[in-house]
Backbone as ProteinMPNN parsed JSONL, in Angstrom:
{"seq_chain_A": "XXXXXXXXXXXXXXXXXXXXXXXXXXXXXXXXXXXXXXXXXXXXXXXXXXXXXXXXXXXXXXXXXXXXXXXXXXXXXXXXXXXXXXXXXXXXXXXXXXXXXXXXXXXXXXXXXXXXXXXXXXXXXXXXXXXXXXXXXXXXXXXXXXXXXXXXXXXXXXXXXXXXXXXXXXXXXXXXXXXXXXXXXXXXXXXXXXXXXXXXXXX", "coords_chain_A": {"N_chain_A": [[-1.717, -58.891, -23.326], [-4.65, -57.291, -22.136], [-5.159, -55.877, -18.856], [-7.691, -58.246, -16.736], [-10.164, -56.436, -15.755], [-11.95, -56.704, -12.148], [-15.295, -58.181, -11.936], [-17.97, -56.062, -11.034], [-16.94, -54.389, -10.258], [-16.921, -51.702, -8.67], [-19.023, -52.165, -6.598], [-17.601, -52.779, -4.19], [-15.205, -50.995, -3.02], [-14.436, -48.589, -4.831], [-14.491, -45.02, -5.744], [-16.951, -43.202, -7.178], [-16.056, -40.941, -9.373], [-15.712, -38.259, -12.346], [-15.697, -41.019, -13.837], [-13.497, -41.55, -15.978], [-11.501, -40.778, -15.103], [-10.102, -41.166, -12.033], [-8.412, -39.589, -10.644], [-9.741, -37.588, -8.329], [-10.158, -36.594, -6.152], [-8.415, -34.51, -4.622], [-8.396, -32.137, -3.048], [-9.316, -31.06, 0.592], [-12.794, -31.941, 1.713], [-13.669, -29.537, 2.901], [-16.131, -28.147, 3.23], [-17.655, -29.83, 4.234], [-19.725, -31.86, 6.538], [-18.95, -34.873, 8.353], [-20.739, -37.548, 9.159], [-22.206, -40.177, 11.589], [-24.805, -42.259, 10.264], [-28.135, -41.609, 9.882], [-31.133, -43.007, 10.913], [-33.294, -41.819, 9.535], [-31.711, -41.252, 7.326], [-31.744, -43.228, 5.296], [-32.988, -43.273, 2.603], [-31.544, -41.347, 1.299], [-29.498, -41.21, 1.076], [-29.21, -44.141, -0.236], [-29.885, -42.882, -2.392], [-28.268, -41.514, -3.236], [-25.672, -43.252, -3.839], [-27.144, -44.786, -6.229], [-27.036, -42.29, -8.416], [-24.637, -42.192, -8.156], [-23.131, -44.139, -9.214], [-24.904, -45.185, -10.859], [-26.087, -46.863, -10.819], [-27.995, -49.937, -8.998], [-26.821, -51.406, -7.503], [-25.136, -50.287, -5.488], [-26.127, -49.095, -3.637], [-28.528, -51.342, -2.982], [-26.726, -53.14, -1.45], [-26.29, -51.77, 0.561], [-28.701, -51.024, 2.212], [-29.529, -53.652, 2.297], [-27.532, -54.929, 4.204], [-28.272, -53.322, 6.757], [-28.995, -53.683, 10.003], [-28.205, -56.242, 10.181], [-25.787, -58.851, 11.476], [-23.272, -57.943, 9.889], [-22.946, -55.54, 10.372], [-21.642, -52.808, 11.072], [-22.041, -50.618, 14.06], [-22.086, -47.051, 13.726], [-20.559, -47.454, 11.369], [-21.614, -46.61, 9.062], [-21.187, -43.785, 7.041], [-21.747, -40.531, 6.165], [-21.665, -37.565, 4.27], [-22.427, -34.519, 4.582], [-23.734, -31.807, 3.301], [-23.329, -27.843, 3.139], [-25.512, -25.601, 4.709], [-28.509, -26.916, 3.669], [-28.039, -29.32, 4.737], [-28.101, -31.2, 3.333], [-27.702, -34.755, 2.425], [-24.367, -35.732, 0.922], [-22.629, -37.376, 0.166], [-21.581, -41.021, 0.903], [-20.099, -43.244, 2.79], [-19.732, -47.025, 3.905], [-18.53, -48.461, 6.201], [-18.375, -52.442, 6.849], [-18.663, -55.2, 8.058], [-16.317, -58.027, 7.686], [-14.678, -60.966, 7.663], [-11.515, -62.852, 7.861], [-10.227, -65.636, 6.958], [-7.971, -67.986, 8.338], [-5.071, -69.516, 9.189], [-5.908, -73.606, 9.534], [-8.698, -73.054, 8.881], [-9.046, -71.183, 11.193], [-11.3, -67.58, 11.736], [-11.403, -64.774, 11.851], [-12.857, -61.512, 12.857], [-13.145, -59.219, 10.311], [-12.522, -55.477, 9.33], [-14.585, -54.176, 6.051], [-14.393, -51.479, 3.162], [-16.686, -49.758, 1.616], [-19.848, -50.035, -0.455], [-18.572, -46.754, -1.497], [-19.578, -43.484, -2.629], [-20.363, -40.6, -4.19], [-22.728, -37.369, -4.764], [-23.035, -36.72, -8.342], [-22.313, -34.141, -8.929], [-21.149, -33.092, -6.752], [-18.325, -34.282, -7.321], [-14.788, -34.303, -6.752], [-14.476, -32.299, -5.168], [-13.196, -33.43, -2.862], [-14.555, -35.057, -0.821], [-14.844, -37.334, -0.964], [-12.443, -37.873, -0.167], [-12.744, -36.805, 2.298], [-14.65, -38.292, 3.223], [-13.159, -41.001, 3.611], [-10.972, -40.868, 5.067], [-12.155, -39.848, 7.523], [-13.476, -42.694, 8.08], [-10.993, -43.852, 8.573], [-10.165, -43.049, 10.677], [-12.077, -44.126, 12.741], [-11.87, -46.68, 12.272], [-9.173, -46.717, 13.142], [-9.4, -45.777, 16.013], [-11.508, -47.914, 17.086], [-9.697, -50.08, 17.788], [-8.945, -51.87, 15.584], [-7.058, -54.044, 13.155], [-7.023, -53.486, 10.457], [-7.96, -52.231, 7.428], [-9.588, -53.451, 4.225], [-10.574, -53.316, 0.64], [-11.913, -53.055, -2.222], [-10.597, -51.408, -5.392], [-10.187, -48.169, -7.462], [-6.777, -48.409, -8.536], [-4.624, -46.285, -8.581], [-5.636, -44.285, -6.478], [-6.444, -45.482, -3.751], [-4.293, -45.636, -2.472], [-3.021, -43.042, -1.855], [-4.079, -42.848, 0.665], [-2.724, -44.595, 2.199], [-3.337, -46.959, 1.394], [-2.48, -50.245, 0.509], [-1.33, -53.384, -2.016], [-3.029, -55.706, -1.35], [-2.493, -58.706, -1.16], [0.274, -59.005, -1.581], [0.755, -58.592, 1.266], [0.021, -61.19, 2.303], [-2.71, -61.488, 2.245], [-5.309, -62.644, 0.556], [-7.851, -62.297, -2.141], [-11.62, -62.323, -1.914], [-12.388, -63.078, -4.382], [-11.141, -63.512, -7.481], [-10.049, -61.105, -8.346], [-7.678, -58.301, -9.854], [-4.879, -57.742, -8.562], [-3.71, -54.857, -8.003], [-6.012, -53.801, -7.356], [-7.083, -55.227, -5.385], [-7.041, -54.194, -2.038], [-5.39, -52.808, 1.112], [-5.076, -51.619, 3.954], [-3.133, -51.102, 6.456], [-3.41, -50.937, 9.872], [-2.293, -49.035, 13.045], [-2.706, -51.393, 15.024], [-1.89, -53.828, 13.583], [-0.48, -56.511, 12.969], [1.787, -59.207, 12.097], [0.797, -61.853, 12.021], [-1.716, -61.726, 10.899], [-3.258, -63.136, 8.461], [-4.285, -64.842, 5.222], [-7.38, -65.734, 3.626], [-10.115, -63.039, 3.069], [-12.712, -62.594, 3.402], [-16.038, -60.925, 2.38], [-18.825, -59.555, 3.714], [-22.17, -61.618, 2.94], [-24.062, -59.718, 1.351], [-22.296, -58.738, -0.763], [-21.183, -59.182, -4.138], [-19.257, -61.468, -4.8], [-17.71, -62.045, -7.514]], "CA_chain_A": [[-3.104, -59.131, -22.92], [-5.22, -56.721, -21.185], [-5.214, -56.782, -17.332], [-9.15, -58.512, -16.607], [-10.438, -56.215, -14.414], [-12.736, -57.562, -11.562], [-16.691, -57.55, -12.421], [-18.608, -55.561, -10.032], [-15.37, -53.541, -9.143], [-17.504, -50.17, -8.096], [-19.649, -52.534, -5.041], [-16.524, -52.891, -3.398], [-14.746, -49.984, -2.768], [-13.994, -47.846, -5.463], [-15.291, -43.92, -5.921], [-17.682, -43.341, -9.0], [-16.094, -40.205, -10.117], [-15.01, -38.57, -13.462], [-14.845, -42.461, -14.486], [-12.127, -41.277, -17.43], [-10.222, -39.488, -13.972], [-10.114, -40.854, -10.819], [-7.573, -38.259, -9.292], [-10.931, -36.648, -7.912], [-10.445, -35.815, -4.651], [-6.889, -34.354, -3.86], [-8.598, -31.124, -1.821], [-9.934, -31.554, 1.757], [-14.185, -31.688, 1.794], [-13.85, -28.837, 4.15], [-17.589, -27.356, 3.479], [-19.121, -30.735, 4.331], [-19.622, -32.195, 7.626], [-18.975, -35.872, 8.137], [-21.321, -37.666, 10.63], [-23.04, -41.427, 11.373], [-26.324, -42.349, 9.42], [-29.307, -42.0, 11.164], [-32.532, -43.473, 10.656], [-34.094, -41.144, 8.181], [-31.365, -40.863, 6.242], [-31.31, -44.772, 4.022], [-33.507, -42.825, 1.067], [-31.226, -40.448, 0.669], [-28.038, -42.851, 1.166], [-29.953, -44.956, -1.605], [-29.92, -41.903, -3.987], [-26.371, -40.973, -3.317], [-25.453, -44.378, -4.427], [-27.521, -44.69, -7.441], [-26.876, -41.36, -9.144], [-23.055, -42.165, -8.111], [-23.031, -45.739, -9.776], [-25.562, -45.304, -12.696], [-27.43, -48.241, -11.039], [-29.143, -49.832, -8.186], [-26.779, -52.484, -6.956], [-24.387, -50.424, -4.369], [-27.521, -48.588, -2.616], [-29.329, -52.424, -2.213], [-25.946, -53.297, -0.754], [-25.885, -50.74, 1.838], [-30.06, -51.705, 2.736], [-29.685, -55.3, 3.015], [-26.541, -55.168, 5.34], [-28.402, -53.061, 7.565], [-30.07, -54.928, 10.927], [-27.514, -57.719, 9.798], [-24.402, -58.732, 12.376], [-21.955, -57.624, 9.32], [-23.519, -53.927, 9.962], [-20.915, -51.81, 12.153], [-22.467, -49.337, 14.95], [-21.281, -45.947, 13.551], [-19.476, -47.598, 10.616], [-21.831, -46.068, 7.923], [-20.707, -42.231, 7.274], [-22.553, -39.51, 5.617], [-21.471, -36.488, 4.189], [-23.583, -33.342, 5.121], [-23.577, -30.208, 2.306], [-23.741, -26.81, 4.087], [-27.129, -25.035, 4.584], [-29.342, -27.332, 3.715], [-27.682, -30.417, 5.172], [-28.463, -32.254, 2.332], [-26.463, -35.834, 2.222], [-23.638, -35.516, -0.625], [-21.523, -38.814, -0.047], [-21.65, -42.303, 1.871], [-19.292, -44.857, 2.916], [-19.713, -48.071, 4.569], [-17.496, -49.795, 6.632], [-18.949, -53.347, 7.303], [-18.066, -56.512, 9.197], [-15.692, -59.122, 7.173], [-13.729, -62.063, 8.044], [-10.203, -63.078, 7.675], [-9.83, -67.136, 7.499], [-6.4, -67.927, 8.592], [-4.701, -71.524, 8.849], [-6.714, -74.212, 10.143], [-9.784, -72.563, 8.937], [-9.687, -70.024, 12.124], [-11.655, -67.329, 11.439], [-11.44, -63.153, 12.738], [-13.523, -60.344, 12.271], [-12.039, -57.613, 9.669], [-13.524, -54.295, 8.817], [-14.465, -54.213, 4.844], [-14.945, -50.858, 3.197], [-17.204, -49.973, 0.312], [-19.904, -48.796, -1.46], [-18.597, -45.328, -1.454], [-20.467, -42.491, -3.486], [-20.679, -38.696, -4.06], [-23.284, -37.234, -5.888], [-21.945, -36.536, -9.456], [-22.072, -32.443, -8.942], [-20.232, -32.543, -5.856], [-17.44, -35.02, -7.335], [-14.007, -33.326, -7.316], [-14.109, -31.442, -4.257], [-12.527, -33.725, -1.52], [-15.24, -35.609, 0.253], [-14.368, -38.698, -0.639], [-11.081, -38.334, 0.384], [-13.148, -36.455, 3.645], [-15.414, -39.622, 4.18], [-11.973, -41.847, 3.543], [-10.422, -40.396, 6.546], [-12.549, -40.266, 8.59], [-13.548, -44.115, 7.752], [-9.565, -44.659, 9.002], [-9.489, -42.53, 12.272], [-12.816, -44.987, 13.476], [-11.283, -48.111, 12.587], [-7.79, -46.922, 14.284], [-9.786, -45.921, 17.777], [-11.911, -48.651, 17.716], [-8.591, -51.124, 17.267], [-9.117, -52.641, 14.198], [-5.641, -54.093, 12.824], [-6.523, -53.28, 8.788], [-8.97, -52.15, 6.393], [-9.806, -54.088, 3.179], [-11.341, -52.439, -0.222], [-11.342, -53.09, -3.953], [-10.991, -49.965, -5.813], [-8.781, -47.749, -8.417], [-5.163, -48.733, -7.86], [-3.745, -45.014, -8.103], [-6.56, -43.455, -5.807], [-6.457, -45.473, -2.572], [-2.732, -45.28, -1.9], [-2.731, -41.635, -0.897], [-4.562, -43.058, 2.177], [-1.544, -45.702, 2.793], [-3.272, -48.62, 0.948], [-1.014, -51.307, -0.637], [-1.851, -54.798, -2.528], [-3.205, -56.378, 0.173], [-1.903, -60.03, -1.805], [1.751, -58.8, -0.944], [0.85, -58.98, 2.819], [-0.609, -62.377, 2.786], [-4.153, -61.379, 2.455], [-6.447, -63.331, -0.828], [-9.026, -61.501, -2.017], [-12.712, -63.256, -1.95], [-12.441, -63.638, -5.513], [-10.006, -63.363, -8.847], [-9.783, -59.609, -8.516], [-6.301, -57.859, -10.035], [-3.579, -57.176, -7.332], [-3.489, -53.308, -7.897], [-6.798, -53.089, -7.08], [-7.487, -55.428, -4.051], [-5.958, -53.225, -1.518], [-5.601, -53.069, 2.369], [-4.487, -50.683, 5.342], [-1.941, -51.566, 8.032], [-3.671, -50.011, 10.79], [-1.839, -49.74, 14.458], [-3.192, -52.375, 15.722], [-1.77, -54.47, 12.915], [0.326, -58.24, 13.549], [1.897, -59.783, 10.803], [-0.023, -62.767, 11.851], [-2.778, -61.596, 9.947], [-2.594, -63.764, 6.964], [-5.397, -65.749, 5.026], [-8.865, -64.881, 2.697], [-10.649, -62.452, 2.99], [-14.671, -62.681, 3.049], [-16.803, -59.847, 2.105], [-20.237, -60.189, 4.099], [-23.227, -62.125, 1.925], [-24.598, -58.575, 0.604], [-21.555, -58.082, -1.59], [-20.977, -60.103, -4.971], [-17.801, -61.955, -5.459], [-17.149, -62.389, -8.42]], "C_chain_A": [[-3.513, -58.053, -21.922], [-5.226, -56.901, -19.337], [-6.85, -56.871, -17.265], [-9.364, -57.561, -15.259], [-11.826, -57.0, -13.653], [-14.403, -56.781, -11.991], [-17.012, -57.226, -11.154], [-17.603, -54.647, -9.077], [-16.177, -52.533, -8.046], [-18.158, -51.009, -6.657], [-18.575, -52.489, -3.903], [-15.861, -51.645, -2.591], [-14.639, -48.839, -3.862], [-15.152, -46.385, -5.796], [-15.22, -43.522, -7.194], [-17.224, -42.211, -9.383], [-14.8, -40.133, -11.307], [-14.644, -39.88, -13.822], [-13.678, -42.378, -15.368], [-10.982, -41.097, -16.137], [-10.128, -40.112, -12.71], [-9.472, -40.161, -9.978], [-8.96, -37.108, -9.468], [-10.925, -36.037, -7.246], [-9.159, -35.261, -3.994], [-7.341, -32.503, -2.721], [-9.484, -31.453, -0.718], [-11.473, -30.83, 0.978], [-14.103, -30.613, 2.9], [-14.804, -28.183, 4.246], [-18.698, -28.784, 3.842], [-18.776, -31.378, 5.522], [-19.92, -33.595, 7.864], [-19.84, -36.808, 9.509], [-22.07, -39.221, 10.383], [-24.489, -41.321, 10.484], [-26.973, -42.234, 10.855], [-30.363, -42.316, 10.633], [-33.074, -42.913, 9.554], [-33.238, -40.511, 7.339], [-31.164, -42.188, 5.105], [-32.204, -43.457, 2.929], [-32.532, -41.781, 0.656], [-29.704, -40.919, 0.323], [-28.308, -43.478, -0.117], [-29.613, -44.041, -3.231], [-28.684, -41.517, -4.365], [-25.894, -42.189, -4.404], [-25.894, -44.729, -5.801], [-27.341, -44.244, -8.833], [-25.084, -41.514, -9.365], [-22.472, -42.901, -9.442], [-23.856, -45.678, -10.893], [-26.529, -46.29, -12.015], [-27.448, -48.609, -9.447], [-28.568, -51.123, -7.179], [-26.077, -51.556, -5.524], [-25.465, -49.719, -3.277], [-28.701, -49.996, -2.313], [-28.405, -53.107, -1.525], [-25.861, -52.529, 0.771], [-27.454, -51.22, 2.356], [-29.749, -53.083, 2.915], [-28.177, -55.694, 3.813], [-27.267, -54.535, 7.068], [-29.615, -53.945, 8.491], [-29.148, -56.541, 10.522], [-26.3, -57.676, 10.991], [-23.46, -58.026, 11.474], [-22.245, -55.818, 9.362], [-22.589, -53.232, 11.245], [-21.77, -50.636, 12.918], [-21.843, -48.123, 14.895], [-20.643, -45.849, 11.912], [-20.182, -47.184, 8.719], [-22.016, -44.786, 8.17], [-21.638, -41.625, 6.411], [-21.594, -38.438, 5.676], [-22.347, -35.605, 4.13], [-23.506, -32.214, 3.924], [-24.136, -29.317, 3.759], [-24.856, -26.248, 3.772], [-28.159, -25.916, 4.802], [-29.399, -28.827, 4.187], [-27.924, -31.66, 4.521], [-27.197, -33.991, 2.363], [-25.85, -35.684, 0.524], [-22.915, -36.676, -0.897], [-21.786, -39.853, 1.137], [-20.537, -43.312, 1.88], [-19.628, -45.795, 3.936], [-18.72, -48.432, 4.911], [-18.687, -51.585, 6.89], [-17.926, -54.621, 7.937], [-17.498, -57.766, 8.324], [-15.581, -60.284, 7.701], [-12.629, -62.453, 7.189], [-10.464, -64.699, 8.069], [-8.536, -67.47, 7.068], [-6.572, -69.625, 8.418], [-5.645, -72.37, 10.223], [-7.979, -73.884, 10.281], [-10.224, -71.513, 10.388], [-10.501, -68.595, 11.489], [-11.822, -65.841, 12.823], [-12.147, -62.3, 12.042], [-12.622, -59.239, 11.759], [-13.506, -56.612, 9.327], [-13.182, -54.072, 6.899], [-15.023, -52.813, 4.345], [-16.064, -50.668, 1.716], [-19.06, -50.006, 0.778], [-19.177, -47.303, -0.587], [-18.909, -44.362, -2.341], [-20.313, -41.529, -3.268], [-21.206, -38.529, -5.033], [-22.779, -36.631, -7.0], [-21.824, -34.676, -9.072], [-21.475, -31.91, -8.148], [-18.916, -33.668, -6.207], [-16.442, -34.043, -7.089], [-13.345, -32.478, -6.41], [-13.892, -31.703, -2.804], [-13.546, -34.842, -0.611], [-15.402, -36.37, -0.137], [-13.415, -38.738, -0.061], [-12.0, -37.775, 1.998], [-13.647, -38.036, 4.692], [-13.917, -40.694, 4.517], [-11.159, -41.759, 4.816], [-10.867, -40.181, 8.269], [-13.103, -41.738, 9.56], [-12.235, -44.638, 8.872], [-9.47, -44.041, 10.482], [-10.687, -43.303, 12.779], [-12.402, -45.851, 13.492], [-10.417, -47.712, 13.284], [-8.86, -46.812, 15.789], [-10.512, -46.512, 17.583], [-10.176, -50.065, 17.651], [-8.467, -52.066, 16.428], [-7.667, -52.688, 13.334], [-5.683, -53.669, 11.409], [-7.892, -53.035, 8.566], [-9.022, -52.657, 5.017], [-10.698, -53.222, 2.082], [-10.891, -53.359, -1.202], [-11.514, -52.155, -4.713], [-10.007, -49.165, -6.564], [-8.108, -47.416, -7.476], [-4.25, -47.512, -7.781], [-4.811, -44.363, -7.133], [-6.306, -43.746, -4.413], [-5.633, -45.284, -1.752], [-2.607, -43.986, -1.767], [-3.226, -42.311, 0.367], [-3.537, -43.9, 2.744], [-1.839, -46.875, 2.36], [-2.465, -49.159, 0.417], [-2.147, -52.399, -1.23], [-1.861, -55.204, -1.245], [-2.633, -58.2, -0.022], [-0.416, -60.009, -1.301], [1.383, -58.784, 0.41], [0.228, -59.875, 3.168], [-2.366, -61.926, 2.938], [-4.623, -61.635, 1.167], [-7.274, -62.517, -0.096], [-10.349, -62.342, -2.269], [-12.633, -63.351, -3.101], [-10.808, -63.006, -6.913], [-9.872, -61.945, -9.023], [-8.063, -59.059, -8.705], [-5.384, -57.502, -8.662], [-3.661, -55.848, -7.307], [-5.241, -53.058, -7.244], [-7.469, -53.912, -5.807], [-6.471, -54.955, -3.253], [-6.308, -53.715, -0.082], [-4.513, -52.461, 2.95], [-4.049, -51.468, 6.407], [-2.397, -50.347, 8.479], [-2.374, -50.08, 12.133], [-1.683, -50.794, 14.798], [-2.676, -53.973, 14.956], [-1.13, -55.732, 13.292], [0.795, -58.663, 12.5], [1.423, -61.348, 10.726], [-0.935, -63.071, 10.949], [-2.911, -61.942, 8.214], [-4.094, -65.041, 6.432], [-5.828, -64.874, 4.062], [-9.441, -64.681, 3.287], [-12.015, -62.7, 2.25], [-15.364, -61.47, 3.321], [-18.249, -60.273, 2.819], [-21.254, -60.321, 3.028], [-23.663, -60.868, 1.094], [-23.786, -57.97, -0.394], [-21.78, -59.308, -2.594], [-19.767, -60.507, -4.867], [-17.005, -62.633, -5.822], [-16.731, -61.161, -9.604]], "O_chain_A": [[-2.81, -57.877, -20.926], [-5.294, -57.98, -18.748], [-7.477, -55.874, -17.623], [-8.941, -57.773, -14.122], [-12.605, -57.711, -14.288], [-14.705, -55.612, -12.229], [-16.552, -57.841, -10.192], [-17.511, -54.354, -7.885], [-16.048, -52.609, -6.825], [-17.809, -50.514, -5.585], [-18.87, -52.137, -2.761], [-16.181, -51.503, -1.411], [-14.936, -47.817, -3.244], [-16.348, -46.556, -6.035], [-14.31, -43.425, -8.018], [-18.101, -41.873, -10.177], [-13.799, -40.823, -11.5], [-13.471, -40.098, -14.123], [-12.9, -43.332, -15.373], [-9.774, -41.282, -16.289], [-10.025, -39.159, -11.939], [-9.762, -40.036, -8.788], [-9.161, -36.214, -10.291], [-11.476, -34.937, -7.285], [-8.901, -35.589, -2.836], [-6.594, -31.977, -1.896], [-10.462, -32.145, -1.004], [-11.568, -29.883, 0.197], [-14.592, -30.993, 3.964], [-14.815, -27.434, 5.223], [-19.925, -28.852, 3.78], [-17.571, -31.543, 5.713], [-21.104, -33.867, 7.665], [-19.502, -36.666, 10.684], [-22.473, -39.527, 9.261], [-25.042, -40.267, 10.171], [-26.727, -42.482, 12.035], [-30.552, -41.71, 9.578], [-33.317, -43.63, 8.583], [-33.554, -39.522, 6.677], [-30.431, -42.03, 4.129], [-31.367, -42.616, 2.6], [-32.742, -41.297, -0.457], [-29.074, -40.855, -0.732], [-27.539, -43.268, -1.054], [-29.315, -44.308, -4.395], [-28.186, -41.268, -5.463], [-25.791, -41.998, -5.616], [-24.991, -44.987, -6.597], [-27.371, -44.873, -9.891], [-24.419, -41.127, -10.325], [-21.719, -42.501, -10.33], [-23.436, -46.171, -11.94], [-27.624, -46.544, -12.516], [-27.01, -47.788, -8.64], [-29.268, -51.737, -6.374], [-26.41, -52.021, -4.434], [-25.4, -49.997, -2.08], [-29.64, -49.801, -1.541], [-28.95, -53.906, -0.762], [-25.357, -52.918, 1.824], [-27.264, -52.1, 3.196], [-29.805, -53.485, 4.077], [-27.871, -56.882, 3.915], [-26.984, -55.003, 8.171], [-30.609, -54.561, 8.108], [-29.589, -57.684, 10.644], [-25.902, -56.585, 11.398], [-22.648, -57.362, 12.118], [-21.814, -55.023, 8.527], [-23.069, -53.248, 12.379], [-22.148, -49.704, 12.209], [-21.056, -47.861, 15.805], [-20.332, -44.821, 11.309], [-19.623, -47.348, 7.634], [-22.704, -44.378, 9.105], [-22.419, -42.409, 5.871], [-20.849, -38.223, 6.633], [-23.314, -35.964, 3.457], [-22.408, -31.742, 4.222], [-24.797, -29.613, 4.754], [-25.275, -26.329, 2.617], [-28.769, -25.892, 5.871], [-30.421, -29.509, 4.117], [-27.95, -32.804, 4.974], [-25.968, -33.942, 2.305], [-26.434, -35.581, -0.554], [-22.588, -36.989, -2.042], [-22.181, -39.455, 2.233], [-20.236, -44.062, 0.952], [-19.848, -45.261, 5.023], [-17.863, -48.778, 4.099], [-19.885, -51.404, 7.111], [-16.714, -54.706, 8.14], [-18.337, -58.662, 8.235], [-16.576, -60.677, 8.311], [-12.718, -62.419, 5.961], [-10.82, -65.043, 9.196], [-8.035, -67.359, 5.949], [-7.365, -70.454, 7.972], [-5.937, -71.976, 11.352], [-8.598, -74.143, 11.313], [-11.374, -71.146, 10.629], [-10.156, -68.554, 10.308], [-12.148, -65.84, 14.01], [-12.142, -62.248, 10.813], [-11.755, -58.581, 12.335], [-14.714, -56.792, 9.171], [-12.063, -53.883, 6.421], [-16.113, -52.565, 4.86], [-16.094, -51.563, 0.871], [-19.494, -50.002, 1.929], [-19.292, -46.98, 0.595], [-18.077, -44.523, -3.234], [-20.074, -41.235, -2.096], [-20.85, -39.023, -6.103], [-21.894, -35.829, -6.702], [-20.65, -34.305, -9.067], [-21.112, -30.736, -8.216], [-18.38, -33.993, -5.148], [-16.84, -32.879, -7.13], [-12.218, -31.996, -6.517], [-14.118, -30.964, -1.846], [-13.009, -35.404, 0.343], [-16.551, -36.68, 0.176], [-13.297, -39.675, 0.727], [-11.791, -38.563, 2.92], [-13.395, -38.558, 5.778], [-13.718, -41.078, 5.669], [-10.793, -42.756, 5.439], [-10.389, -40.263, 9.4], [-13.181, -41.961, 10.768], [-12.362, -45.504, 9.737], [-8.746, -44.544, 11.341], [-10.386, -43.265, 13.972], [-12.286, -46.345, 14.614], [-10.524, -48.205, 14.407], [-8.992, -47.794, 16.519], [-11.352, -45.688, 17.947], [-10.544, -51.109, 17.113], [-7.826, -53.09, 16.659], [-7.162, -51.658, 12.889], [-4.584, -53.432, 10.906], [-8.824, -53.456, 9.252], [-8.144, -52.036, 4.418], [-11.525, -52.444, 2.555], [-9.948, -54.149, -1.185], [-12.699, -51.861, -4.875], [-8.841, -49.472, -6.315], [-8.213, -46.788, -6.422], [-3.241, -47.551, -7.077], [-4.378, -43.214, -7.213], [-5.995, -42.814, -3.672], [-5.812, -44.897, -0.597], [-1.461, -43.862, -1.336], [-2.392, -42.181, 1.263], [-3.515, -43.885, 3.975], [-1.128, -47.849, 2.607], [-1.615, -48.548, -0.231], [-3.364, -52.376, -1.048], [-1.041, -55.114, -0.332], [-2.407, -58.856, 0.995], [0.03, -60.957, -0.655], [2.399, -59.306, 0.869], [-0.299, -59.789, 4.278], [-3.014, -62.221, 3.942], [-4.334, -60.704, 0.415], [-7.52, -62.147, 1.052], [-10.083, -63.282, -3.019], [-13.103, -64.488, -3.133], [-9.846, -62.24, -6.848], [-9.485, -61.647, -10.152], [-7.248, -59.352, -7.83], [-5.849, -56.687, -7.866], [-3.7, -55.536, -6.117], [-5.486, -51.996, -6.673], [-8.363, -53.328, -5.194], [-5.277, -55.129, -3.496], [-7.116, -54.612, 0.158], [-3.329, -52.622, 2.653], [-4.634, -52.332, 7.06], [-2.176, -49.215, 8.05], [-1.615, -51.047, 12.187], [-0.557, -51.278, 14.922], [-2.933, -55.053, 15.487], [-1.512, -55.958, 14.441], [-0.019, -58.454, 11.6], [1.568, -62.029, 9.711], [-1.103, -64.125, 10.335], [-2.733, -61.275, 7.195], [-4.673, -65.835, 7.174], [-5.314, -63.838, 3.639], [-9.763, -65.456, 4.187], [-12.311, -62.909, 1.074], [-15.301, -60.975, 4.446], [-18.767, -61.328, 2.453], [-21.371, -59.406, 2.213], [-23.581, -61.107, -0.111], [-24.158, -56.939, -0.955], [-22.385, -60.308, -2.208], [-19.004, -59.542, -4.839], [-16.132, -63.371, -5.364], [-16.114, -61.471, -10.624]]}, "name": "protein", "num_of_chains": 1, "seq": "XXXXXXXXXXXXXXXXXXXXXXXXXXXXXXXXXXXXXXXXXXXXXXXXXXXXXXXXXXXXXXXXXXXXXXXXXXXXXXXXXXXXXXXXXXXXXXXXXXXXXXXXXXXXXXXXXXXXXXXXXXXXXXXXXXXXXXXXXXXXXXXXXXXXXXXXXXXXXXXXXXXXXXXXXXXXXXXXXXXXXXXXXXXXXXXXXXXXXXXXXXX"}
């Protein structure tokens, strides 16, 4: 039997290129400059997303988180092209939760949509935004990062099945592809499901 993969995989984490290929990004983005959103850049954030994805759900994901508590200060990235500073790629981090035993309940960092426009696929800046995504969560102290996203791609960054370390994923999604980072800051306390904030689907 086929493995089912999860519907709506791409909102989650996973980067839209070469769909046939995802080994996209194995050279550093070193012509693009990685930096917070700012105000006048959502339309162009929006388009990244769109053109990435074919469609219109992970760019109304990234708008209706923002002005929400699950919206991180800093935690949506931009990639810059040289010259004309055009935006070429976006990732979100946003604001989760982890519910442990006895229904307690901790804030995790969730990552996803991530995009590059199709003409700059290929040449590192996902793996650029990806990294830099992981050196904010480590200095702010954030024990892990959460994604759903192709299962040979995220593990260069150190992801694993996040199911093997006691972490359910908000919904029936395959094991290879719900993933999750042991940051520093990590505990092996950290054990429970995983909730994606309202602006994601999951299912």
């Amino acid at each position: 039997m086929a493995e089912r993969q999860p519907s709506k995989l791409n909102v989650a984490g996973s980067i839209p290129v070469s769909r046939s290929n995802p080994h996209h990004d194995g050279v550093p983005g070193n012509d693009v400059r990685i930096r917070p959103e700012r105000p006048t850049d959502a339309e162009q954030i929006r388009r990244v997303h769109d053109a990435a994805f074919g469609g219109l759900t992970e760019g109304r994901i990234v708008d209706d988180l923002r002005g929400t508590p699950q919206w991180i200060e800093g935690g949506s990235l931009v990639a810059e092209g040289p010259g004309d500073g055009r935006i070429v790629g976006h990732l979100l981090i946003s604001r989760g939760t982890l519910e442990g035993s006895a229904r307690s309940t901790r804030d995790i960092w969730a990552v996803g949509p991530v995009g590059v426009l199709p003409e700059r696929q290929g040449k590192g800046i996902g793996a650029a935004l990806m990294h830099a995504a992981i050196e904010l969560a480590t200095r702010r102290g954030q024990p892990l990062l959460c994604l759903v996203g192709h299962a040979d791609y995220y593990p260069r960054f150190g992801f694993e099945p996040a199911r093997a370390i006691s972490l359910d994923a908000p919904s029936a999604w395959p094991d290879a592809n719900w993933q999750a980072l042991r940051l520093p800051a990590w505990t092996p306390d950290l054990r429970g499901r995983v909730h994606f904030p309202p602006a994601f689907p999951e299912e």
